[in-house]
C-alpha positions in Angstrom: -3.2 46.6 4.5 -2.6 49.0 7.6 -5.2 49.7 9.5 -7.8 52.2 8.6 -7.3 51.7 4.8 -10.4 50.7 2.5 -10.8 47.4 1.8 -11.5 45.6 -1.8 -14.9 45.0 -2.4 -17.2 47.9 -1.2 -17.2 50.3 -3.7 -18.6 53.8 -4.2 -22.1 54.5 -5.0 -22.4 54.8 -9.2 -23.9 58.5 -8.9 -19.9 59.0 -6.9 -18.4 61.6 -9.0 -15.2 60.0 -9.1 -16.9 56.7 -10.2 -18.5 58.7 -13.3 -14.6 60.2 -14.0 -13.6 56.1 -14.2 -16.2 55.6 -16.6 -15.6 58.2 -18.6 -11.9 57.2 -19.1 -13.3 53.2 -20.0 -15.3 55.1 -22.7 -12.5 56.5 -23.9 -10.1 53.9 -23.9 -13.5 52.3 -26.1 -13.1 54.7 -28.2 -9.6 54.7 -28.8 -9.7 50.8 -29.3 -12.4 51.6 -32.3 -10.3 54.2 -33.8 -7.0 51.7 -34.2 -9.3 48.6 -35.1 -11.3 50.2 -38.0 -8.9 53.0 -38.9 -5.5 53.0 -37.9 -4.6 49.3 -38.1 -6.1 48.6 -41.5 -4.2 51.5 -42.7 -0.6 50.4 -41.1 -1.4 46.3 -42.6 -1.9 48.3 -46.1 0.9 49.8 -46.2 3.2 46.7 -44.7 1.2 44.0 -47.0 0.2 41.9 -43.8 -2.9 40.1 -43.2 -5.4 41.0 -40.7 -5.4 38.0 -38.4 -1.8 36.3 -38.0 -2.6 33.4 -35.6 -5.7 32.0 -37.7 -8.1 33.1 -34.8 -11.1 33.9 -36.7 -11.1 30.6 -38.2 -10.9 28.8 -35.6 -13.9 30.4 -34.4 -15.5 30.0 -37.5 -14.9 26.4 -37.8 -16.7 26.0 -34.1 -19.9 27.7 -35.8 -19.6 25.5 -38.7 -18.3 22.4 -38.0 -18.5 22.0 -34.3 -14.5 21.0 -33.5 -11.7 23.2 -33.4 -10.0 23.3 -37.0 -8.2 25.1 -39.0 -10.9 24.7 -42.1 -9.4 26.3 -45.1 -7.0 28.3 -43.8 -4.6 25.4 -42.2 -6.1 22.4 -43.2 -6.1 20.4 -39.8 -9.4 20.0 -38.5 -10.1 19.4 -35.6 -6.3 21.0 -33.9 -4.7 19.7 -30.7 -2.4 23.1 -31.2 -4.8 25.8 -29.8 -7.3 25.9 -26.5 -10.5 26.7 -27.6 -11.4 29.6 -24.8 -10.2 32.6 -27.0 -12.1 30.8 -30.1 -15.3 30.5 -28.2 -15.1 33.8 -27.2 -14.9 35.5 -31.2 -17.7 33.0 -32.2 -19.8 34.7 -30.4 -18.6 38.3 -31.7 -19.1 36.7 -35.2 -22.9 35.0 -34.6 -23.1 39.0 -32.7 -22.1 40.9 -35.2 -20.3 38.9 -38.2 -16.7 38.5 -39.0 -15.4 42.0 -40.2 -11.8 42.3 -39.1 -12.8 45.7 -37.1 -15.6 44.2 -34.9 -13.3 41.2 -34.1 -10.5 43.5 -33.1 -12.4 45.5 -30.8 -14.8 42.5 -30.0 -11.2 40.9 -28.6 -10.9 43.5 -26.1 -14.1 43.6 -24.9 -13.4 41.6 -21.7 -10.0 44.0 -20.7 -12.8 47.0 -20.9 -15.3 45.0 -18.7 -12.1 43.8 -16.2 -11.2 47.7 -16.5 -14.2 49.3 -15.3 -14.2 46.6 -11.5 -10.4 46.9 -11.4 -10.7 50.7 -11.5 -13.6 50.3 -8.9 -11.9 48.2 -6.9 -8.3 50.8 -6.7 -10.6 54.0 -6.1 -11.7 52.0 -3.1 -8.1 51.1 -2.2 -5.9 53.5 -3.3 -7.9 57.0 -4.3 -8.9 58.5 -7.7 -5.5 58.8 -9.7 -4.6 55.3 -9.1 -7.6 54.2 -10.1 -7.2 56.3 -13.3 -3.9 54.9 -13.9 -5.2 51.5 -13.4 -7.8 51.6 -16.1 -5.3 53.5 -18.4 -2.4 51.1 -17.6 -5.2 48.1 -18.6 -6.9 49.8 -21.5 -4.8 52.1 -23.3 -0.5 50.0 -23.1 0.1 50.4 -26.6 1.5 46.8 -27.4 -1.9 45.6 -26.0 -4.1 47.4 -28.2 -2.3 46.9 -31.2 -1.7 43.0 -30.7 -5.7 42.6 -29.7 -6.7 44.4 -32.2 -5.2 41.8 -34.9 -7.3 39.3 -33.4 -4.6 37.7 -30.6 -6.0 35.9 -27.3 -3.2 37.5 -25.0 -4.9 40.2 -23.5 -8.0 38.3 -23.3 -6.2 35.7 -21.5 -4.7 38.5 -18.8 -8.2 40.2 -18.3 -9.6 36.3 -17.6 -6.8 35.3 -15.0 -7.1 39.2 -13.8 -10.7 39.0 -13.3 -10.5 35.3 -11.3 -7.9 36.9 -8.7 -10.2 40.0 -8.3 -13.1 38.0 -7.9 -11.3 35.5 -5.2 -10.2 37.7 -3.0 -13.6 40.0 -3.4 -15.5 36.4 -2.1 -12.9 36.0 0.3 -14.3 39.2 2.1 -17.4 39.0 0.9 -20.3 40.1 4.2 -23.1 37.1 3.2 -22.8 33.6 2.1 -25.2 34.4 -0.9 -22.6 37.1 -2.5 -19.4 34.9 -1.4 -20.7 32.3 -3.4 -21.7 34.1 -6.3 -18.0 35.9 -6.2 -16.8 32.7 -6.1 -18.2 31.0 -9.1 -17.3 33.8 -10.8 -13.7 33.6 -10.0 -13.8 29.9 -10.7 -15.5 30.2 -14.3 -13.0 32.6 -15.2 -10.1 31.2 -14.2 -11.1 28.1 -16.0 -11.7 30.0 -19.2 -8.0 31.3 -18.6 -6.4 27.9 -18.6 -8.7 26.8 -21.6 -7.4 30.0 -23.1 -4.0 29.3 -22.8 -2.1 26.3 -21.1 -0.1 28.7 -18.9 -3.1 29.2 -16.9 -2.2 26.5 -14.5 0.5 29.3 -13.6 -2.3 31.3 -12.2 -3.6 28.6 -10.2 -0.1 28.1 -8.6 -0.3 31.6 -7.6 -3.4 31.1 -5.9 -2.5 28.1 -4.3 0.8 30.3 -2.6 -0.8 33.1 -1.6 -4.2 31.3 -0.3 -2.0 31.0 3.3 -2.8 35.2 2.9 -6.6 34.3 3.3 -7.1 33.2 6.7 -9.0 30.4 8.1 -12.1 29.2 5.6 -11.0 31.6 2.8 -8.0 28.8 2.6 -10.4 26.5 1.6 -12.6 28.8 -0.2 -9.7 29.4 -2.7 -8.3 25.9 -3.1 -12.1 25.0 -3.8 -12.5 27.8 -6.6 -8.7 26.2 -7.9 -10.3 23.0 -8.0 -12.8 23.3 -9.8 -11.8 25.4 -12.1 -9.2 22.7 -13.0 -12.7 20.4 -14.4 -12.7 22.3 -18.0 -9.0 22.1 -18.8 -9.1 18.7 -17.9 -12.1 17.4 -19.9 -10.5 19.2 -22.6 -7.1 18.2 -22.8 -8.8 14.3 -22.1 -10.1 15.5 -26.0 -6.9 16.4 -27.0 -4.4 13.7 -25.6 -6.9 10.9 -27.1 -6.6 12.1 -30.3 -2.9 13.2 -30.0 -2.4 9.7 -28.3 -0.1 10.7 -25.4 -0.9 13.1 -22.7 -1.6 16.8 -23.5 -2.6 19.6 -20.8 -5.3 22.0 -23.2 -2.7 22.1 -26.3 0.4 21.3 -27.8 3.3 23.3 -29.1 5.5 23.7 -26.2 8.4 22.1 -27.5 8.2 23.8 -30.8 7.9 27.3 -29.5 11.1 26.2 -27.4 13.2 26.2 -30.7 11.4 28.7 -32.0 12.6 30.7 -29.1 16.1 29.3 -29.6 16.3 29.8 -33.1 15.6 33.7 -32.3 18.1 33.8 -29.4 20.7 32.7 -32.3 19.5 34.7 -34.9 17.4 37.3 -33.8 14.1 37.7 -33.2 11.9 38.0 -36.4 8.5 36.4 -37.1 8.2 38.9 -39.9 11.9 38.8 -40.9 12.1 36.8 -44.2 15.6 35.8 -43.4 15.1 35.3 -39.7 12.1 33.4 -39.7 13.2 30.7 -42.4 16.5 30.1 -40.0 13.5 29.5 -37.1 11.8 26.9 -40.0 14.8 25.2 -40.4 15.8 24.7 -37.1 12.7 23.2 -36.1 12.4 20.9 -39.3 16.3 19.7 -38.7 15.7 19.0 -34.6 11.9 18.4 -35.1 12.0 15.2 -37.7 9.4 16.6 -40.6 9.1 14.4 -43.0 10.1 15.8 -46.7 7.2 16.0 -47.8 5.9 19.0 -44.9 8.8 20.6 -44.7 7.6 23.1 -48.0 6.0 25.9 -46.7 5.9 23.9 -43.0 2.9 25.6 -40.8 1.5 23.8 -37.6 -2.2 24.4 -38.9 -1.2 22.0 -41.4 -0.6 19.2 -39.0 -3.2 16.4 -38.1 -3.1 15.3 -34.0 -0.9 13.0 -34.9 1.8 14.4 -36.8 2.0 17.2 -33.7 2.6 14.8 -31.1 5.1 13.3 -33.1 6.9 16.6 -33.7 6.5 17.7 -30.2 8.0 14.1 -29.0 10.8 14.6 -31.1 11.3 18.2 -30.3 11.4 17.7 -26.6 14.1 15.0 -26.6 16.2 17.4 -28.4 15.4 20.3 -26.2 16.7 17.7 -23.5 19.5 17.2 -24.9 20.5 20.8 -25.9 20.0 22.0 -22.3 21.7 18.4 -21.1 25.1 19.3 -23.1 24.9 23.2 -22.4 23.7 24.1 -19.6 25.5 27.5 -19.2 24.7 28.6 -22.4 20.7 27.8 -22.1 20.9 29.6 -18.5 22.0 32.4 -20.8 19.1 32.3 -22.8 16.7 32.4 -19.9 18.7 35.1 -18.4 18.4 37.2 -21.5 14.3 36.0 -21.4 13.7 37.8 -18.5 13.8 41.3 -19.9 12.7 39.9 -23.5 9.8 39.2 -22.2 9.3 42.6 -21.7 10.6 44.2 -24.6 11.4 42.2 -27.2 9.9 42.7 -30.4 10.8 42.4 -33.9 13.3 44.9 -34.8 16.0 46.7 -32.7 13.6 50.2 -33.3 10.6 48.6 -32.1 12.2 46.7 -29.5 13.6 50.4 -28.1 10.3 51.6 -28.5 8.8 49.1 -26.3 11.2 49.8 -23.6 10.2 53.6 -23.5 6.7 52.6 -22.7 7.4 49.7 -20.3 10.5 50.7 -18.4 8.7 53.4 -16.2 5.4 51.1 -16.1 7.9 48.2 -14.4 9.5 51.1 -12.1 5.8 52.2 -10.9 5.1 48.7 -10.5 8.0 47.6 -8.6 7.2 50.9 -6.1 3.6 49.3 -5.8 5.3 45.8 -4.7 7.4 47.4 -2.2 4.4 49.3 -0.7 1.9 46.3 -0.7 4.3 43.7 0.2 5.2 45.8 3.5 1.3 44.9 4.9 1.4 42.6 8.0 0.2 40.0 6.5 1.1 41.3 2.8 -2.0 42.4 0.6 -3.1 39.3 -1.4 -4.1 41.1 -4.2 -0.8 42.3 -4.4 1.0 38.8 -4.0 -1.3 37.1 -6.7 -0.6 39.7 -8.9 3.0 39.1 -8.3 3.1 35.5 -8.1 1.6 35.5 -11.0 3.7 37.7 -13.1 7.0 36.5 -11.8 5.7 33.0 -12.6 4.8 33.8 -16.5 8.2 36.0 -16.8 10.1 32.9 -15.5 8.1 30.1 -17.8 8.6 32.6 -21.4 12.1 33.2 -20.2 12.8 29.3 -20.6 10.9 29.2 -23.6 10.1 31.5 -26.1 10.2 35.5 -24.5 8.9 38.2 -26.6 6.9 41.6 -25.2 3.9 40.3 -27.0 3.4 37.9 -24.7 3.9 40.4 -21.0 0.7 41.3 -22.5 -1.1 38.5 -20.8 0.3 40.1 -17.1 -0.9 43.7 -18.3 -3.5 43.7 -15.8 -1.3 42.2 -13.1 1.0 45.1 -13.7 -1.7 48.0 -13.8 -2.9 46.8 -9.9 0.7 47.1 -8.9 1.2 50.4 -10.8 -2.1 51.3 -9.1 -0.5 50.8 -5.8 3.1 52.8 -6.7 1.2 55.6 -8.1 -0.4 55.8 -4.3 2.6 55.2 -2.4 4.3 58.1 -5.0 1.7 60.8 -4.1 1.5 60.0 -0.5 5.3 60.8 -0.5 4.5 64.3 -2.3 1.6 65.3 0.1 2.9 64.3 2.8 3.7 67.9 5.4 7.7 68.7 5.7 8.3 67.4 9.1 
């Protein structure tokens, strides 16, 4: 940050005019989210004959109200689940005891938290950056099209962004915070949320890492203030995968699955990506039953929500030797794979039409962003805002890339991306009002 500029933190008055023009445009991106979750959406899943909530979500949520352990109830069978964290289930058991389970509410009820993150992040660029990137901060959060769509059928990767979002935010808002009181509070804040992050997904701990590399940024006692908010929110993730490596019987950070995603991710590198690709998605099935070990009897109709603890770690145990060894006797070919990942994780989806249509919209949002980088990265010492948001983008792109890379998933760095495009759309129109020389 060069001297003179606005720092995070201290943000207009609410009665600002350009504060009410950033809560207009969180209004609106409400009301567009309300629109595609009880109009649009149900209309598209008519006409493809799909069902409304492809992960099983809501019933994980449901079996929390009911039963009191993560399961699967009815709908998988396995109850309780080692194969999900429980932080985006939590969060849709209380939109159903707030308002039921109607598909609609639990769409937009998913994306309540990017709204919330949307309205301080917007706050927080008017302070830095001036009105217009703060408009295209909220608009990059709220309104990215594969976002919208993918919460609004009921998946936890934009609530898991807006989580690790907010934690960053809030760290470095409590590392510059004036009294002890408000430092504090910032601070619990970021640690709470970065704790539901990792119980959200297990790639949280990627976002701590981030945190850990760019606390050198926060000088003297802010070091310590952010490995201490890092610490402890590492105390949820660890009681809970305690819960799920005693019942899996080996050791387990929040969830399983990592191993199978790995071939599922190889099985589309081979074939082609295709969850909803008859043809595609039964070569994925087979892959994992032949390298996996499922016994005959599972391997009709195989679906992890049909898998006790037990049967999952023996999978995953079986699946990771064989990852081993694939990566052991070709090396080249699965540096390949990652090197393709990188821009899958991007754009891939699940056709070559939608996969070009996801590169329309995210193409010129990486460009903007990779401006922003330039621009904040320049600072002496570089912004920290800026390097969390870019460790912790780089860090997720590298991790899918090795695994399993598919644009759903650069959802969860959406609001990592919108700062930075916050900060390229600044350093763009400083370039076009700056006087000819």
């Amino acid at each position: 940050m060069t001297p003179g500029e606005p720092r995070i933190g201290a943000a207009p008055p609410l009665t600002d005019r350009t504060t009410r023009v950033l809560l207009l445009l969180v209004l609106a991106a409400a009301v567009v989210r309300l629109l595609v979750c009880f109009v649009l959406l149900p209309r598209w899943e008519a006409t493809q004959g799909v069902g409304r909530f492809p992960d099983g979500y809501p019933y994980l949520a449901q079996s929390l109200l009911d039963e009191g352990t993560l399961g699967f109830g009815p709908w998988g069978g396995a109850s309780p689940t080692t194969v999900k964290g429980p932080g985006f289930p939590l969060w849709l058991a209380l939109g159903i005891a707030a308002g039921g389970d109607n598909p609609g509410w639990l769409g937009f009820w998913s994306g309540v938290p990017t709204l919330a993150l949307a309205w301080f992040l917007g706050r927080a660029a008017l302070r830095r950056f001036g009105i217009v990137p703060a408009c295209a901060a909220i608009a990059v959060t709220t309104l990215h099209p594969v976002a919208v769509v993918m919460t609004s059928r009921v998946l936890p990767d934009e609530f898991y962004g807006a989580l690790g979002m907010g934690a960053c935010l809030a760290l470095v808002c409590a590392a510059r915070a004036a009294t002890t009181r408000t430092k504090l509070a910032l601070a619990a804040l970021s640690a709470a949320l970065l704790a539901g992050h990792m119980v959200a997904r297990s790639t949280g701990i990627l976002t701590v890492f981030a945190i850990v590399l760019a606390a050198p940024l926060l000088a003297g006692t802010r070091i310590r203030l952010a490995l201490g908010i890092a610490i402890f929110a590492l105390v949820p993730p660890a009681l809970w995968s305690a819960r799920s490596s005693l019942l899996e019987g080996r050791p387990v950070w929040v969830h399983s699955l990592a191993a199978y995603n790995f071939w599922v991710g190889e099985a589309f590198d081979r074939h082609g990506s295709g969850w909803n690709d008859a043809r595609r998605w039964q070569a994925a099935v087979d892959l994992l039953v032949e390298q996996g070990g499922i016994a005959p009897e599972q391997r009709a109709g195989f679906h992890y929500a049909n898998l006790t603890p037990r049967d999952v770690a023996a999978m995953e145990t079986t699946l990771q030797k064989a990852a081993a060894r694939l990566i052991q006797e070709q090396p080249l070919r699965y540096l390949g794979r990652c090197a393709r990942g990188l821009y899958r994780f991007w754009i891939q989806s699940q056709s070559r039409a939608r996969t070009i249509q996801y590169a329309v919209v995210v193409v010129p949002l990486l460009a903007l962003a990779a401006i922003g980088t330039g621009r904040l990265l320049r600072g002496d010492p570089p912004e920290a805002i800026g390097v969390l948001c870019l460790g912790v983008i780089v860090l997720h792109n590298i991790a899918y890339a090795m695994i399993l890379p598919m644009g759903r998933f650069s959802v969860e760095v959406c609001p990592h991306t919108a700062w930075l495009a916050a900060a390229g759309s600044a350093a763009l129109l400083t370039r076009v009002r700056r006087p000819p020389v």
